[in-house]
C-alpha positions in Angstrom: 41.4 -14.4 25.3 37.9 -14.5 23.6 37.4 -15.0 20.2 36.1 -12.2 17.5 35.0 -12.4 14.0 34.3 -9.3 11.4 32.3 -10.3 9.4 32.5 -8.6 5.9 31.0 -11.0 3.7 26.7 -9.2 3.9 26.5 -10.2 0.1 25.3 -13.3 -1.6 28.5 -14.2 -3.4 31.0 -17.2 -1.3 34.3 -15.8 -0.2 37.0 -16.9 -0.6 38.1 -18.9 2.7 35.1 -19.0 4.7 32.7 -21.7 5.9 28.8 -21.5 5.0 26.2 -22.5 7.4 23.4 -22.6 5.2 19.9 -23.4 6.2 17.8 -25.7 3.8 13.8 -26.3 3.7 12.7 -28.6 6.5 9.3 -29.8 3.9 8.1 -27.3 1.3 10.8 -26.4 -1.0 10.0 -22.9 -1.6 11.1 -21.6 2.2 14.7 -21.3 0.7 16.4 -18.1 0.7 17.6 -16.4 -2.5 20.8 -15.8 -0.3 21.2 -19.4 0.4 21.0 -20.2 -3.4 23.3 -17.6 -4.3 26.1 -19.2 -1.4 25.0 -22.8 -2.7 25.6 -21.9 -6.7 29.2 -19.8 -5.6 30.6 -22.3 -3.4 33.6 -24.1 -4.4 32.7 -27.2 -2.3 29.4 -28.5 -0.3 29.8 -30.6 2.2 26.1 -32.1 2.6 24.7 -34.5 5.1 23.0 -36.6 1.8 24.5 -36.2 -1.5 21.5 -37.7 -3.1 18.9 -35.4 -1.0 20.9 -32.3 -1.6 21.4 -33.3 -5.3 17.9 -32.9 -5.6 18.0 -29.6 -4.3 20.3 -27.9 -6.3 19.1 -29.8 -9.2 15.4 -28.2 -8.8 17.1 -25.0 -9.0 19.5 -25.8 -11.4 22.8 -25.5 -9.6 25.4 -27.5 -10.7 27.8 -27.7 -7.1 30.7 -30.0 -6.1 29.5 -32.2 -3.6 30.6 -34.2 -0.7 29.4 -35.9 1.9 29.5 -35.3 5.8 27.5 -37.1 8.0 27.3 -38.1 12.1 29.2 -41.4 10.6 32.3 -39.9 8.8 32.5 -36.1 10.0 35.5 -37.2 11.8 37.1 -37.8 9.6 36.3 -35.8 7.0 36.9 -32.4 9.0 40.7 -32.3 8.7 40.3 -32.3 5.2 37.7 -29.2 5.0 39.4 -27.5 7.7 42.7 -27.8 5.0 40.4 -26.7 2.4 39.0 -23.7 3.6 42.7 -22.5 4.6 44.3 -23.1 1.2 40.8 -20.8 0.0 38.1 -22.5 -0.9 34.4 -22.1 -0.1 32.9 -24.1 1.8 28.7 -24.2 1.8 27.2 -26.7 4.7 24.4 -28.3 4.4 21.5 -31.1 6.4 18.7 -32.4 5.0 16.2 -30.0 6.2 16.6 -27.1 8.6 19.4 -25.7 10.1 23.0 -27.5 10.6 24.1 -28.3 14.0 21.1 -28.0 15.4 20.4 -31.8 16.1 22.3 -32.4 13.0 25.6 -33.0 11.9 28.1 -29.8 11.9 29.4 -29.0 14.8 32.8 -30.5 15.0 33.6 -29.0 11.6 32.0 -25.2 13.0 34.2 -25.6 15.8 37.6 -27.0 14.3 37.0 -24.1 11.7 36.4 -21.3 14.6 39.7 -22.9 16.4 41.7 -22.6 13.3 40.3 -18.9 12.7 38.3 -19.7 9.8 35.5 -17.0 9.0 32.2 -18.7 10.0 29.0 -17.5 8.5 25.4 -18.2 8.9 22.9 -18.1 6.3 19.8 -18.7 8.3 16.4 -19.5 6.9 14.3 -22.5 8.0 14.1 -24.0 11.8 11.6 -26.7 12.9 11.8 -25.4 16.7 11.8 -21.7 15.9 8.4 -22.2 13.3 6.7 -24.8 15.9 6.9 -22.3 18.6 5.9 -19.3 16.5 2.0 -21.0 16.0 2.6 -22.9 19.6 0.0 -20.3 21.6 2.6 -21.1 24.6 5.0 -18.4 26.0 7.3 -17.2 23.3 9.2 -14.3 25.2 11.9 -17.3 26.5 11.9 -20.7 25.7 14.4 -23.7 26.1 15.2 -26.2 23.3 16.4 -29.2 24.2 16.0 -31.6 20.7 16.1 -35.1 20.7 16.5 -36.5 24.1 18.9 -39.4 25.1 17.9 -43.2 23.9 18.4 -44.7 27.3 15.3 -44.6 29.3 17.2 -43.6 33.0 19.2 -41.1 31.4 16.1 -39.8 29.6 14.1 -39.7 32.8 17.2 -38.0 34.6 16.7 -34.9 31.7 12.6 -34.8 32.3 13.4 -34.4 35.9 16.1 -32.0 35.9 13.6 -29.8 33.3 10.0 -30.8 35.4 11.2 -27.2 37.4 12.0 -25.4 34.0 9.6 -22.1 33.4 10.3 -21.4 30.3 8.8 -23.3 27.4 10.5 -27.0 26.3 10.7 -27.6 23.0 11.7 -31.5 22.5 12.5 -33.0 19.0 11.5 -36.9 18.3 10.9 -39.7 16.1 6.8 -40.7 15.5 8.1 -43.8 17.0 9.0 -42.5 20.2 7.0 -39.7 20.5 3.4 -41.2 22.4 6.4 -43.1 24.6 8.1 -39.8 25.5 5.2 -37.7 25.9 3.7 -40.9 28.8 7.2 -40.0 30.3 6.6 -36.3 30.6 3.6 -36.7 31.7 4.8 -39.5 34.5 7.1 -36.8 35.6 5.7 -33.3 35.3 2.0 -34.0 35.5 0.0 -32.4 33.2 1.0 -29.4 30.8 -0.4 -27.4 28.3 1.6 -28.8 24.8 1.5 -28.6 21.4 2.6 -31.3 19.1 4.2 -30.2 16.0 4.0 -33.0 13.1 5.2 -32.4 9.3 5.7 -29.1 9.5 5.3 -27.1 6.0 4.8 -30.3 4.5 1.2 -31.1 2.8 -0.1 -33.2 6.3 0.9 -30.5 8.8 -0.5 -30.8 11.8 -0.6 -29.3 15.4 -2.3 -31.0 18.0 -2.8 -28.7 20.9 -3.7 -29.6 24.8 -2.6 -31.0 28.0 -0.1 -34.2 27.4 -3.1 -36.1 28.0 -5.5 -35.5 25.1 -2.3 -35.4 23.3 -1.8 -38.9 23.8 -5.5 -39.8 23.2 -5.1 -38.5 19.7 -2.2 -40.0 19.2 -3.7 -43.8 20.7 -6.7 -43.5 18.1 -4.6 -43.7 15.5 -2.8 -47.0 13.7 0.6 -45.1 12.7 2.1 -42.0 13.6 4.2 -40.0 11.0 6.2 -37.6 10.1 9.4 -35.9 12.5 7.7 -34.2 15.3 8.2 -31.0 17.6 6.5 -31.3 20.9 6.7 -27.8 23.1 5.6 -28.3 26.6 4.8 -25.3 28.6 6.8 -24.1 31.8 6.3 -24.9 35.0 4.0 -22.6 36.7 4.8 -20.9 40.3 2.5 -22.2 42.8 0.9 -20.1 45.6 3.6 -19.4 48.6 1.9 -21.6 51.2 2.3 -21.7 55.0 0.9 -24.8 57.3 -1.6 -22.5 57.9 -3.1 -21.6 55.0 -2.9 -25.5 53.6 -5.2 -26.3 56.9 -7.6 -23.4 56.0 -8.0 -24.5 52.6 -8.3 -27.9 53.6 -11.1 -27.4 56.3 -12.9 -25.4 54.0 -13.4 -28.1 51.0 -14.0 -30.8 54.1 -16.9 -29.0 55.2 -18.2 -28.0 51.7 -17.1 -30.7 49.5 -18.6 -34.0 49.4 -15.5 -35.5 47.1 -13.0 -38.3 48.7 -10.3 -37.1 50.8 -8.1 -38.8 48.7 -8.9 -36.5 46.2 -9.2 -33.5 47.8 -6.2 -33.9 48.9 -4.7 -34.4 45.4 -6.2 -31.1 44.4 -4.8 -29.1 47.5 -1.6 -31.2 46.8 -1.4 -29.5 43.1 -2.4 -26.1 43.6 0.4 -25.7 46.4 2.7 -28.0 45.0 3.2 -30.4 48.1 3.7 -34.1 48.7 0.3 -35.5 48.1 1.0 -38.2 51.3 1.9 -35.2 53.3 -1.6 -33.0 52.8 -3.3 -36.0 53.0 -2.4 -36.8 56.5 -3.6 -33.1 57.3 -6.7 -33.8 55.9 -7.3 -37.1 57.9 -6.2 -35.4 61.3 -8.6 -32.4 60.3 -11.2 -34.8 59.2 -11.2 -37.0 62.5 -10.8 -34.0 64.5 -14.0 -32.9 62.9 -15.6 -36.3 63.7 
């Protein structure tokens, strides 16, 4: 049977019982909600992915909360205890260092144990690195596809580009600054070129978007000594290429033979792209059509 949830909590207050998904500033401190302050000051209990971090949060805006920590490293076993916690009536607010929890961050085995055990679950939304990246991208908004940080192992992480090379829909990747001139080279080796936008520091005094294809992406990126900052790189969708017929690839290609002086090898590169075939394949077209010519 599927799962429903009233929700009746709308306020600011922490009730009794319920788990808090509270989003936190991702770099300027001000992008907090007053709602998220109000849950953070109520809460009996915050379970944050840095003590010290979130300290220093509620500290700036003088909340005094009892904290504890739950992290990728200890989640499992501190979830049993939360879970117990929230059933006996306490509060519980959670909390990453920036952004939104469970999304790339710890929080999702305690969301789900607490949905399983019939726990009220509620979001206080606010800040997401993917959702403001996009926003300011100039790429297609109206769908997009977030993937975050891709797997560390270089096959598997070449088995994802693949599988996404025929995605339409925007990509929004997460990565480290450094592995991000590594991962965009991969893109790149996989989908060709793409119109992207790399998000670095976002809301934080260095932001920066670079915008263009992959490659004068990476040419910014090679000028420089060190790359910092988390970074947010969108790639745009794969566009539909022109239904072509064996016919219309031979037209095409008799008509830049006859009025292009460029190498065949690259015209038939360029015939290659705009129809999205194998590049040996329309090359062996254009030799036959070329010696026939002859």
């Amino acid at each position: 049977m599927p799962s429903t949830s009233l929700i009746n909590d709308t306020g600011s207050n922490a009730a009794p019982g319920t788990l808090y998904v509270v989003a936190t500033p991702i770099g300027n401190r001000d992008d907090i909600t007053l709602r998220a302050l109000s849950v953070l000051k109520n809460a009996d209990l915050i379970a944050a992915e840095d003590t010290r971090h979130t300290g220093n949060l509620l500290s700036l805006h003088n909340i005094r909360g009892h904290l504890i920590s739950y992290h990728e490293h200890n989640e499992r076993e501190r979830t049993p205890g939360l879970i117990n916690r929230l059933k006996n009536g306490s509060s519980v607010a959670l909390v990453s260092n920036a952004g939104t929890p469970a999304v790339s961050d710890p929080g999702y085995r305690l969301i789900k144990e607490a949905i399983a055990a019939g726990i009220n679950v509620v979001p206080v939304p606010g800040v997401s690195a993917a959702v403001a990246a996009i926003s300011v991208s100039g790429l297609a908004t109206d769908s997009f596809i977030f993937v975050g940080f891709c797997p560390k192992k270089k096959e598997k992480r070449l088995d994802l580009i693949r599988d996404l090379s025929k995605e339409k829909r925007t990509v929004i990747f997460y990565e480290s600054p450094r592995r991000i001139l590594r991962l965009i080279e991969e893109i790149k080796s996989v989908t060709g070129e793409r119109d992207s936008v790399l998000s670095r520091e976002i809301t934080k005094i260095y932001e920066e978007f670079i915008r263009g294809t992959l490659s004068e992406i990476m040419a910014v990126l090679k000028q420089r000594s060190e790359i910092k900052g988390e970074c947010t790189l969108l790639v745009s969708g794969c566009e539909e290429k022109e239904v072509s017929s064996p016919e219309l690839v031979t037209k095409e290609l008799k008509e830049s033979i006859c009025s292009n002086k460029k190498p065949l090898s690259v015209l038939a590169k360029e015939t290659a792209k705009k129809f999205g075939l194998s590049r040996k394949q329309v090359y062996e077209e254009a030799l036959r059509i070329k010696n026939e010519q002859s």
